[in-house]
DRENPA-3360 file (N, C-alpha, C; in nm, 2 decimals, always signed):
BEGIN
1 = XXXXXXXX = -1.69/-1.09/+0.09/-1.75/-1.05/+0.22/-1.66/-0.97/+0.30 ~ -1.54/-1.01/+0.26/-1.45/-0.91/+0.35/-1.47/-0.76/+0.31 ~ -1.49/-0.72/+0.19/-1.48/-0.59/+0.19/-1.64/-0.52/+0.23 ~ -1.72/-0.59/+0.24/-1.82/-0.54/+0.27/-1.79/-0.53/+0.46 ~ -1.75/-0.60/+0.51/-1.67/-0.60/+0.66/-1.59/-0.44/+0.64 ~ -1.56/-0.48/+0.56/-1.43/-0.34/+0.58/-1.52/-0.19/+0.57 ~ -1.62/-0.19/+0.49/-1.72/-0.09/+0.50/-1.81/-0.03/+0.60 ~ -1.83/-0.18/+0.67/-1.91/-0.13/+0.81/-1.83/-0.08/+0.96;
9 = XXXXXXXX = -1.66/-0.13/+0.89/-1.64/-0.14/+1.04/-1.52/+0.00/+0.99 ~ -1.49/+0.06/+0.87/-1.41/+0.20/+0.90/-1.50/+0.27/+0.75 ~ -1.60/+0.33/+0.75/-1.65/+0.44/+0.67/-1.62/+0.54/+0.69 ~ -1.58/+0.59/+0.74/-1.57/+0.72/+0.79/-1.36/+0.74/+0.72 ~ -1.28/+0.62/+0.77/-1.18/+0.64/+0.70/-1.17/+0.61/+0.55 ~ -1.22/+0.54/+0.51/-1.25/+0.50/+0.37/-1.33/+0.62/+0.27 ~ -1.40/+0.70/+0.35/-1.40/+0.86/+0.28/-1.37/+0.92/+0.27 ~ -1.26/+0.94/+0.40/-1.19/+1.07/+0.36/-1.05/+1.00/+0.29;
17 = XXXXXXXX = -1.03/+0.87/+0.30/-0.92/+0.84/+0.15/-0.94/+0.87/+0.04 ~ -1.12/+0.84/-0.02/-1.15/+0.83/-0.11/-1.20/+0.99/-0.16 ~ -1.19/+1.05/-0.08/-1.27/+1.22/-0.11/-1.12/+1.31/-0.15 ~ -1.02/+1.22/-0.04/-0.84/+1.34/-0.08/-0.82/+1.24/-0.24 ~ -0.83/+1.14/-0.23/-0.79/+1.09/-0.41/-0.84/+1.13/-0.49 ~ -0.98/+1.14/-0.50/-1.04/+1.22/-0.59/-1.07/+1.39/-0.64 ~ -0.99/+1.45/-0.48/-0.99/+1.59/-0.51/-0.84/+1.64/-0.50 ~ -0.72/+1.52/-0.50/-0.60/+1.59/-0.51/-0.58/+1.59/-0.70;
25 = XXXXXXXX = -0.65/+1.49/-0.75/-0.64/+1.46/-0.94/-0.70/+1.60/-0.99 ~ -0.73/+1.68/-0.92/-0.77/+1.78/-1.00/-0.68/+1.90/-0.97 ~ -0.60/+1.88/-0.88/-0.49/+1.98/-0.85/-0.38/+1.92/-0.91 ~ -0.37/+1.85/-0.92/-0.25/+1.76/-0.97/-0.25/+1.79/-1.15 ~ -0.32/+1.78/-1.21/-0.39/+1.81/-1.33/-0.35/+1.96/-1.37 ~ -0.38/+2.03/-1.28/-0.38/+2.20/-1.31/-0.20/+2.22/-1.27 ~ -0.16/+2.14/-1.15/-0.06/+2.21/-1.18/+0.08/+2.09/-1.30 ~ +0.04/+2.03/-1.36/+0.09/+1.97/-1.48/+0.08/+2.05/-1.60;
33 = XXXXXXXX = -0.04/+2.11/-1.60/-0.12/+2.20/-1.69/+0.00/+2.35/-1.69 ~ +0.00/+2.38/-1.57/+0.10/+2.47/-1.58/+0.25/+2.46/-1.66 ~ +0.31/+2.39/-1.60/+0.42/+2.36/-1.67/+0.43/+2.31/-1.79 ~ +0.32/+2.28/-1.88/+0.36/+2.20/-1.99/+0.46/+2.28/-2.07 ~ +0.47/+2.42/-2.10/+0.50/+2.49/-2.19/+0.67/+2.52/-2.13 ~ +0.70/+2.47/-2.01/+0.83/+2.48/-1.99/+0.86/+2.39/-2.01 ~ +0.84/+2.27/-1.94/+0.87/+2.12/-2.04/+0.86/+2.09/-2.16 ~ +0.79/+2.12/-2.24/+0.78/+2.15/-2.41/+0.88/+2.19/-2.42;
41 = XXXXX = +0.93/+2.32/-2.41/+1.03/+2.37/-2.45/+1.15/+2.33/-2.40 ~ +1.18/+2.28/-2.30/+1.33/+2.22/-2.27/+1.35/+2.12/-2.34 ~ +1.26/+2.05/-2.33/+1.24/+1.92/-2.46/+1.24/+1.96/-2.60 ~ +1.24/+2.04/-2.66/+1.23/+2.10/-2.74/+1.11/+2.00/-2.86 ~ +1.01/+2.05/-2.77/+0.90/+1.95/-2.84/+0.79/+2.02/-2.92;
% end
């Protein structure tokens, strides 16, 4: 029950946590994406 409490009484913060988590994973992703190929190679992988 408490988290249903927690929903009514901050929605508005609980989306915009839940909207920057879900839209930093895709920048975060692209820029790992970038470097693999220098990492690979220092690693000599």
């Amino acid at each position: 029950m408490q988290f249903f409490t927690l929903l009514r009484q901050a929605p508005r913060q609980l989306a915009f946590g839940a909207l920057h988590s879900f839209g930093s994973s895709f920048g975060q992703t692209f820029l790992v994406a970038l470097f693999v190929p220098f990492i690979s190679a220092s690693l000599a992988l």
